[in-house]
Each structure stands twice: as C-alpha cells, then as structure tokens.
PAZAPA-4460 file (N, C-alpha, C; in steps of 0.05 Angstrom, whole numbers, plus 32768, in hexadecimal, padded with zeros to 4 digits):
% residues 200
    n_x    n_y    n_z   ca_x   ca_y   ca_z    c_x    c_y    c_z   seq   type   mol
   86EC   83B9   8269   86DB   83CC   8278   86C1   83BF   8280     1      X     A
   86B3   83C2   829D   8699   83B9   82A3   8688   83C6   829A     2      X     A
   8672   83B2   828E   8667   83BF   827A   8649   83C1   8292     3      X     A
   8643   83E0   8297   862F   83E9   82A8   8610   83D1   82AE     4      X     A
   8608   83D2   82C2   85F2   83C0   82C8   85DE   83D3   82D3     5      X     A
   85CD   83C0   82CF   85AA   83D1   82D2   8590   83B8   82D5     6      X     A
   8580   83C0   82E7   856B   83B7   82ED   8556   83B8   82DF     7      X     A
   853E   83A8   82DD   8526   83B7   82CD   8515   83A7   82D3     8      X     A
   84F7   83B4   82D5   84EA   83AC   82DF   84DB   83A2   82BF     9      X     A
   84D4   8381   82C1   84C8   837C   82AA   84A9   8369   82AD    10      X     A
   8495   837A   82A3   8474   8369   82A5   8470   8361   8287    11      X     A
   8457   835A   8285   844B   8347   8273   8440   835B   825B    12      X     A
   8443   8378   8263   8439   8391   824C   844F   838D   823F    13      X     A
   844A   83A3   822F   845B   83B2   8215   846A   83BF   821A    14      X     A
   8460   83C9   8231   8478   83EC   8236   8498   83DD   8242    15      X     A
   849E   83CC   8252   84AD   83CC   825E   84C4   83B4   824D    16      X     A
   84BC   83A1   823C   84CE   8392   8232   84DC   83A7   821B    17      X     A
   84C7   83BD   820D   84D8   83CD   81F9   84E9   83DE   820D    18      X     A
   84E9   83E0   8225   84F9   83FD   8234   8515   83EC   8230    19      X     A
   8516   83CC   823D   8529   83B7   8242   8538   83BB   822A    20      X     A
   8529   83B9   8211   853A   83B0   81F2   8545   83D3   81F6    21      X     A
   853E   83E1   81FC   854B   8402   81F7   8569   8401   8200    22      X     A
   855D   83F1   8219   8574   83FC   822D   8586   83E5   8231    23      X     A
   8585   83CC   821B   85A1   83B9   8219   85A6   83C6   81FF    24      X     A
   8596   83D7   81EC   85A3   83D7   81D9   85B7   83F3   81DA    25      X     A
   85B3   83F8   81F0   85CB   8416   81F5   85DE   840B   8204    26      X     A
   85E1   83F6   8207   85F9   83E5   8215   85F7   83D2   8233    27      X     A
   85E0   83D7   823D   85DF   83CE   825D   85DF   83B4   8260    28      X     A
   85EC   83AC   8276   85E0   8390   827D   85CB   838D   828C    29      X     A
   85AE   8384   828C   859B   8385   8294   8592   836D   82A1    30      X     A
   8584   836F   82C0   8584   8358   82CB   8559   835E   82D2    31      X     A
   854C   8354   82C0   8533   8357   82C7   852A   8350   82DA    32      X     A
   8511   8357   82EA   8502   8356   8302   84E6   8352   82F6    33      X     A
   84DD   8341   8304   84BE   8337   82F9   84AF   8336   8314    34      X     A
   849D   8348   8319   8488   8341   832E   846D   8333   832D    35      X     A
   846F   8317   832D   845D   8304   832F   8445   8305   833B    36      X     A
   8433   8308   8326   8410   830B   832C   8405   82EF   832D    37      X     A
   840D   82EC   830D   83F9   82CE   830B   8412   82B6   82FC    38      X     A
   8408   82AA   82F3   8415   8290   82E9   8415   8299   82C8    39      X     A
   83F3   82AB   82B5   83FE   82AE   82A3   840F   82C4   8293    40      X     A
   8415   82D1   82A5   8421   82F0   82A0   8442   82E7   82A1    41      X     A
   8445   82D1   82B7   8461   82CC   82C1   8467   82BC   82A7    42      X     A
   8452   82A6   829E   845E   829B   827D   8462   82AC   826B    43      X     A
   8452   82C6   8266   845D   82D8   8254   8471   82E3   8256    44      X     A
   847A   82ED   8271   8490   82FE   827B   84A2   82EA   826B    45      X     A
   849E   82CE   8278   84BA   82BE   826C   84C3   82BF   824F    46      X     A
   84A8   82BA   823C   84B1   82BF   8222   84BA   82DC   8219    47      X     A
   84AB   82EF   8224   84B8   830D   8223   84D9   830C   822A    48      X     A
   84DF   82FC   8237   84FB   82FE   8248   8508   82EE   822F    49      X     A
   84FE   82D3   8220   850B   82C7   820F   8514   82D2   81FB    50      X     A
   8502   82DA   81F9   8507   82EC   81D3   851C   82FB   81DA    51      X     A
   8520   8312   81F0   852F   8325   81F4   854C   831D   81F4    52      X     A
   854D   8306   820F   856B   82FC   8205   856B   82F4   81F2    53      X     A
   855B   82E8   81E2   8568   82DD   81BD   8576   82FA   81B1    54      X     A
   8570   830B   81B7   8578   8328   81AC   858B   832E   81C1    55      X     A
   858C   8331   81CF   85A7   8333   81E4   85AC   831D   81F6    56      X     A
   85B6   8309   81E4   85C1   82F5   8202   85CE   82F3   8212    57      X     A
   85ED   8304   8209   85F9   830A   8221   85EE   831E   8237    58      X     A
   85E3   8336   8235   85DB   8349   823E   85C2   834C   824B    59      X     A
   85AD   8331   824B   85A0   8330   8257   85A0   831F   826D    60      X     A
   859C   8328   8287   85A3   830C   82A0   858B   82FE   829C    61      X     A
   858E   82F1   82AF   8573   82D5   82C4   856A   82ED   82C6    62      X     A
   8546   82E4   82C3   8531   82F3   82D1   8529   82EA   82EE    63      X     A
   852B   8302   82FB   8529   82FC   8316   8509   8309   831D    64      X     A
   84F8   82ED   832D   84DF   82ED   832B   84D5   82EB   8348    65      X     A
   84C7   8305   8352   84BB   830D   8373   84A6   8308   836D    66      X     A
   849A   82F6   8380   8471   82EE   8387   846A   8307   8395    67      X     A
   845A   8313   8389   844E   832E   838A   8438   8326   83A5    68      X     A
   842B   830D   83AC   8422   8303   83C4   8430   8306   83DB    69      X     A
   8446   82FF   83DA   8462   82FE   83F3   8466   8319   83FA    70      X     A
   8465   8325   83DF   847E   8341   83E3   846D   8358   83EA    71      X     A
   844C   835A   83DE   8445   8373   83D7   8428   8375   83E1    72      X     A
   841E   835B   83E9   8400   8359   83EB   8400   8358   8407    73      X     A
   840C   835A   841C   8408   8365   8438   8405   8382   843E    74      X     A
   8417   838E   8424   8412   83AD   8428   83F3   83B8   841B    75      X     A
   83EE   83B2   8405   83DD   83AC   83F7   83BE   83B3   840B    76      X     A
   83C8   8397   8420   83AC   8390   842E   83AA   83A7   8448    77      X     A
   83C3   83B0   8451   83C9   83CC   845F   83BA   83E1   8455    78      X     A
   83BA   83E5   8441   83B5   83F7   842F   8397   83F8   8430    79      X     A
   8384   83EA   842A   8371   83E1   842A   835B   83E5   844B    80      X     A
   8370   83E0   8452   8367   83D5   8478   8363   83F7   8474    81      X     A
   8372   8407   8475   837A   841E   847F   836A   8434   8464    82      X     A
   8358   8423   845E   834B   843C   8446   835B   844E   8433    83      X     A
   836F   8440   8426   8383   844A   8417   8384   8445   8402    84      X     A
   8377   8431   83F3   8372   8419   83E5   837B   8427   83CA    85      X     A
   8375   8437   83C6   8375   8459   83A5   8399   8458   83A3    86      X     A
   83A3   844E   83BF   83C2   8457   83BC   83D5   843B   83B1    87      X     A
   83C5   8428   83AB   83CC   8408   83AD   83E9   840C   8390    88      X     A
   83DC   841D   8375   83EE   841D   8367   8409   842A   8368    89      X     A
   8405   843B   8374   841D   844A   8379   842C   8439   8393    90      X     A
   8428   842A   83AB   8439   8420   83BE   8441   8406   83A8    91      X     A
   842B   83FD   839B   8435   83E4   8389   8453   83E6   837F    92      X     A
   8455   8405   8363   8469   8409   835E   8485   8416   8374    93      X     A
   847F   8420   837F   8497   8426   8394   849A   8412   839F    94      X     A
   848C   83FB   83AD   84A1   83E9   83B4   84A9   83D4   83A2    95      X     A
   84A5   83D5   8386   84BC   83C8   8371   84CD   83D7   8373    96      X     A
   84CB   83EF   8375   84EC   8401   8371   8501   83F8   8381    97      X     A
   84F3   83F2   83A4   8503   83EB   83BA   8511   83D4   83B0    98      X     A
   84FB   83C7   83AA   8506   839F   83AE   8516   83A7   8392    99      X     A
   8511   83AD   8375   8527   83AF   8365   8544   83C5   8373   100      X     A
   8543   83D6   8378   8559   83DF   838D   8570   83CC   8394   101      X     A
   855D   83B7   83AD   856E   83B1   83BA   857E   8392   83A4   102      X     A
   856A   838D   838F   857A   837C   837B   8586   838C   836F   103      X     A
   8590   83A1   835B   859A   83AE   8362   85B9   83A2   836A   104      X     A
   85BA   83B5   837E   85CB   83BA   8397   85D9   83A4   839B   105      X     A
   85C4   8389   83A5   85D0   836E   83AB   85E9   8360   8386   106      X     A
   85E0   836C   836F   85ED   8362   835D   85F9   8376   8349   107      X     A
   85FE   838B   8356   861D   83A3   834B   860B   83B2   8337   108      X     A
   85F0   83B2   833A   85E3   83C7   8325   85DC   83E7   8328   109      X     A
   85DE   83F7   830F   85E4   8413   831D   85CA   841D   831B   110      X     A
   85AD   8412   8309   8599   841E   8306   857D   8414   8303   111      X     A
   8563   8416   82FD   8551   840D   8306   854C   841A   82E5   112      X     A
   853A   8406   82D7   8537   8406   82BF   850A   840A   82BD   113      X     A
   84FD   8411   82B2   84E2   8411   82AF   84D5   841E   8296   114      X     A
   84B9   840D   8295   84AB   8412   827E   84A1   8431   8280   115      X     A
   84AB   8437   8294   8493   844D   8298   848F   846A   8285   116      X     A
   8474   8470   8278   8474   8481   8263   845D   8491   8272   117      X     A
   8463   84B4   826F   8458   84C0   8281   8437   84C2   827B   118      X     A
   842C   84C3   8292   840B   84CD   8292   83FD   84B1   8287   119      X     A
   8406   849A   8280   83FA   8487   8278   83E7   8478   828A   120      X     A
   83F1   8473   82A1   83DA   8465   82B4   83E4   846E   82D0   121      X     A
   83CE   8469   82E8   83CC   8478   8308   83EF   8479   8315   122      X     A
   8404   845F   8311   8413   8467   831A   8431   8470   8307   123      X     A
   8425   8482   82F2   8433   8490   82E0   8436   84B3   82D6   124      X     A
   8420   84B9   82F0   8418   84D7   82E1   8438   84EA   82F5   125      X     A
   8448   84F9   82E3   8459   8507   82FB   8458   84FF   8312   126      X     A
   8441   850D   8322   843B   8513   8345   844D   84EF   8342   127      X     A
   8430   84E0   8346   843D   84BC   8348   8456   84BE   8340   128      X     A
   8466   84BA   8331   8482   84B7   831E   8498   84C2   833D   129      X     A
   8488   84DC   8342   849A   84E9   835A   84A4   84D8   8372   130      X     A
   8487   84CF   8373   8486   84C1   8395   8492   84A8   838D   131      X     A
   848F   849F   837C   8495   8485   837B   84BA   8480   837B   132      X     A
   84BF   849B   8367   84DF   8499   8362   84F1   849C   8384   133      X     A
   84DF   849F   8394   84ED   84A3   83B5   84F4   848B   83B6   134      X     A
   84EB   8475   83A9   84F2   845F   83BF   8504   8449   83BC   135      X     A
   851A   845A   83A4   8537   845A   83A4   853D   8470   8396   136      X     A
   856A   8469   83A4   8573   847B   83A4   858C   8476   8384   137      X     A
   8582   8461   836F   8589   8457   8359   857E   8468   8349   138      X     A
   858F   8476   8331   8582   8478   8318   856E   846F   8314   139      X     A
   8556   8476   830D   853F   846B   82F8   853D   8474   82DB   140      X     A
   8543   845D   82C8   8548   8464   82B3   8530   845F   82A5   141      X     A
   8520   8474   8292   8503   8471   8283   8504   847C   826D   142      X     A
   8512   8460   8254   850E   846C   823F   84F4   846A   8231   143      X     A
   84D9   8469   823A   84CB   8472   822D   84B4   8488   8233   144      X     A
   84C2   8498   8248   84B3   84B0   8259   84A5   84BC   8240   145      X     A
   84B3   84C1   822D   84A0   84CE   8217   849B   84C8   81F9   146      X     A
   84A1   84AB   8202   848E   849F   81ED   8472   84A4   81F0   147      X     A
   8469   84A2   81C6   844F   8495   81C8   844E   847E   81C8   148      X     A
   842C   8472   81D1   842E   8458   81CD   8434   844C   81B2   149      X     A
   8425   8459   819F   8431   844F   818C   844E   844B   8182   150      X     A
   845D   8456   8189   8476   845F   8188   8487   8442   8198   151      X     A
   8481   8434   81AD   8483   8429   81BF   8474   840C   81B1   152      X     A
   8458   8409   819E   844C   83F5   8197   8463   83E9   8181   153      X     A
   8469   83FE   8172   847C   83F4   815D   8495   83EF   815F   154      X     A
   8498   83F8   8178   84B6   83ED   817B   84AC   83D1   818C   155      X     A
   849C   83C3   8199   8498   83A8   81A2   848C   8395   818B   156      X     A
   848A   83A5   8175   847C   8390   815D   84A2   838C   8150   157      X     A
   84AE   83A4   8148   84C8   839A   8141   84DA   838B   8152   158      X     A
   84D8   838C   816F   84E9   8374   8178   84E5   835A   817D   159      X     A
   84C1   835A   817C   84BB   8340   817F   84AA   8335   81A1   160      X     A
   84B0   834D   81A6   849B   8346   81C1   8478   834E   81C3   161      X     A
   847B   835D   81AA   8454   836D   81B1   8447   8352   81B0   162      X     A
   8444   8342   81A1   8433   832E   819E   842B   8321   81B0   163      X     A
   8443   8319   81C0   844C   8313   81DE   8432   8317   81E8   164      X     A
   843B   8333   81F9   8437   8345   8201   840B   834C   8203   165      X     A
   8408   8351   81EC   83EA   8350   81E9   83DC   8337   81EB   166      X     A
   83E4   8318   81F2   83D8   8304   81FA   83BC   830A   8211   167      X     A
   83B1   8305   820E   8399   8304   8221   83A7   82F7   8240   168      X     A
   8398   8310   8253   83A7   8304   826E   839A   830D   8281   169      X     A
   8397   8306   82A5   8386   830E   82AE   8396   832C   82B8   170      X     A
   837E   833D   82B4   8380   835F   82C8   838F   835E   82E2   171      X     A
   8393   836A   82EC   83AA   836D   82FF   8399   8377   8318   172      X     A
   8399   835E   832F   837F   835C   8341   837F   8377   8359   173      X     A
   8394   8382   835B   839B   838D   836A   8395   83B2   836A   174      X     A
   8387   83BB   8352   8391   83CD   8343   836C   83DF   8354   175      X     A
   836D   83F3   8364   8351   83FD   8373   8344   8409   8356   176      X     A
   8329   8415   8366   8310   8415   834B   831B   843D   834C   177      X     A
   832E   8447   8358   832C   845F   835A   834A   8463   835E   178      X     A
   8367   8460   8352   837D   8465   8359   837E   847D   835E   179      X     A
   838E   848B   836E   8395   849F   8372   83B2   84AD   835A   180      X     A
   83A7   84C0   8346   83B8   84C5   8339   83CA   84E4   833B   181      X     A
   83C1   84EA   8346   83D9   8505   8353   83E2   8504   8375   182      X     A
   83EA   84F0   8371   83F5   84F4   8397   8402   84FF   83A0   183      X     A
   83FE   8504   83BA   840B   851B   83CC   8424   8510   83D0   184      X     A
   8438   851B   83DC   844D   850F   83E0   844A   8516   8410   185      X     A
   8442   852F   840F   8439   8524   842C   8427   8507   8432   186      X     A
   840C   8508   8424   8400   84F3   8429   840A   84D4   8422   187      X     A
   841B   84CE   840A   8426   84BE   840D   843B   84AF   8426   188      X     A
   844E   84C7   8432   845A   84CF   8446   844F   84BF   8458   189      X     A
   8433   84C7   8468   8427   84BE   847E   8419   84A2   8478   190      X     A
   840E   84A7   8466   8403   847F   845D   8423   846E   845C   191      X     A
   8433   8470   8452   8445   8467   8461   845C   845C   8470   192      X     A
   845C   8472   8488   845D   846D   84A2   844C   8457   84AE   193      X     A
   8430   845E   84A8   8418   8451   84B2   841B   842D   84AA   194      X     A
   8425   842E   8490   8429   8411   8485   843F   8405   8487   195      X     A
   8456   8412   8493   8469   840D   8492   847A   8408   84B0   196      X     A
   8469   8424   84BE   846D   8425   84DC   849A   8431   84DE   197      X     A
   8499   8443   84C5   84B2   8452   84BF   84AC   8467   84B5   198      X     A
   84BE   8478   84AE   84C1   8490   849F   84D5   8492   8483   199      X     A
   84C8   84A0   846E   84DC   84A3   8456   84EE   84BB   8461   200      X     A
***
C-alpha cells in the first residue's frame, strides 16, 4: 500500500520541526520546504532536518530549499511601493502555500503540513489563517493549532531539535513595524490583483 505523502513547510523555530516529528510519527512521508532568508537559519534548518531523519529516515525526503530573494522579495517590494507594507506577513505566508502546492502536486503529495499555532503571531490570528488558507486547494494540516507553547517547547526538547532551534540568529528582515493582524478578505482581494495584476 502507498504510504500517503505530505509537504511541510520547515524554518529555523520550534513550532514547525515538532509539527514535522507529529506528522511522520502518524505515518506520512514528508518532503520539507525551507524558505531561505539567510545562510544562518538555512545551517540550522539543515541540522533541524538531520536530527529528524535520524528519527525517521525513511520517511523523511531531501529538503527542498526556495531563496526567499528570487521567490518573494519582488512582491514584498510591490507591497511596499503600494503602501501595503502591514500586509508583507500574510502575502509572505500565502505564497509559501502556492510554491509548497505546486511541490506538492509536482511530487504525488496530498497535503501541506505547518507550524502554525493559533493567535501566536500577525500571520496566525483566524482572520490571517483564513486568507492565507485560499492560496491552495491541498489539505492544510496543523497539528499544533492548539497547542501551548509550552506544550510544543517540550516536545522539541524531547526530540532533539529545541536546542537547535533557540541558537542565536538574525530577525527576519522583512517583517513591517505594524503587521496587519485581522485582515479583510475583500482588502486582501484587491491588494492582490494590484500585485499580481489577476484575480483570486
């Protein structure tokens, strides 16, 4: 029998390597996605990624690694041009959803895997969670929507990634002095079109 495949989006925090260990240890084959900031987040990601296959080697694929410069920072600078800048976290995460999607798609996977634990940060509160889940039409699987953190700290101290994980690293350059944390789903709508020059 094929044993089900799944996507996941994996960074240099805590939340998203314990979602990974959740969700190979309920059986998936998991093919991680890493969106590339800097050089030292991408060394962590890697040891985050090592440890994990030592615990699932078969079940964990190649990490597949997108320059967040190439992929994300033209919209980014759209965003910006166009006085939108509050919305940077939320387009950030929806178009990982796309680009994981279409990996995905391109390698027989049925779902889209994330750290995401509700109300925790700008592109996590419901409203965000909403807009963002538009921008695929894949399962999103979130086993730790209701975790606590603590709940979530102790499970990355027992697998071996928190230590990882809390290394000193730079802030995430991209991130405005004012996110927008309840977004509209019209206004999202029209920013974009505007950035996109399409319609959802």
């Amino acid at each position: 029998m094929e044993i089900p495949k799944a996507v996941a989006l994996l960074s240099s925090g805590i939340d998203s390597p314990v979602a990974i260990y959740l969700m190979l240890k309920k059986g998936l084959d998991i093919i991680p996605i890493h969106f590339r900031q800097d050089e030292g987040k991408h060394k962590k990601v890697r040891r985050i990624w090592e440890r994990l296959k030592e615990l699932y080697p078969d079940r964990l694929k190649d990490l597949v690694v997108i320059d967040v410069y190439e992929h994300q920072m033209p919209i980014f600078e759209r965003l910006i041009e166009m006085k939108k800048e509050k919305w940077i976290c939320v387009f950030c995460k929806f178009t990982m959803y796309k680009k994981a999607t279409e990996i995905a798609k391109e390698n027989g996977a049925y779902a889209i895997i994330t750290g995401d634990s509700l109300g925790q940060v700008a592109s996590q509160t419901l409203d965000n969670l909403l807009i963002i889940s538009l921008a695929t039409d894949l399962p999103i699987l979130r086993p730790l929507i209701g975790f606590d953190k603590e709940e979530v700290v102790k499970i990355a101290k027992e697998i071996g990634t928190f230590d990882i994980s809390i290394e000193p690293e730079k802030g995430c350059p991209f991130v405005p002095k004012h996110p927008v944390v309840r977004g509209s789903l019209g206004e999202f709508k029209r920013i974009y079109r505007a950035v996109f020059g399409t319609s959802r």
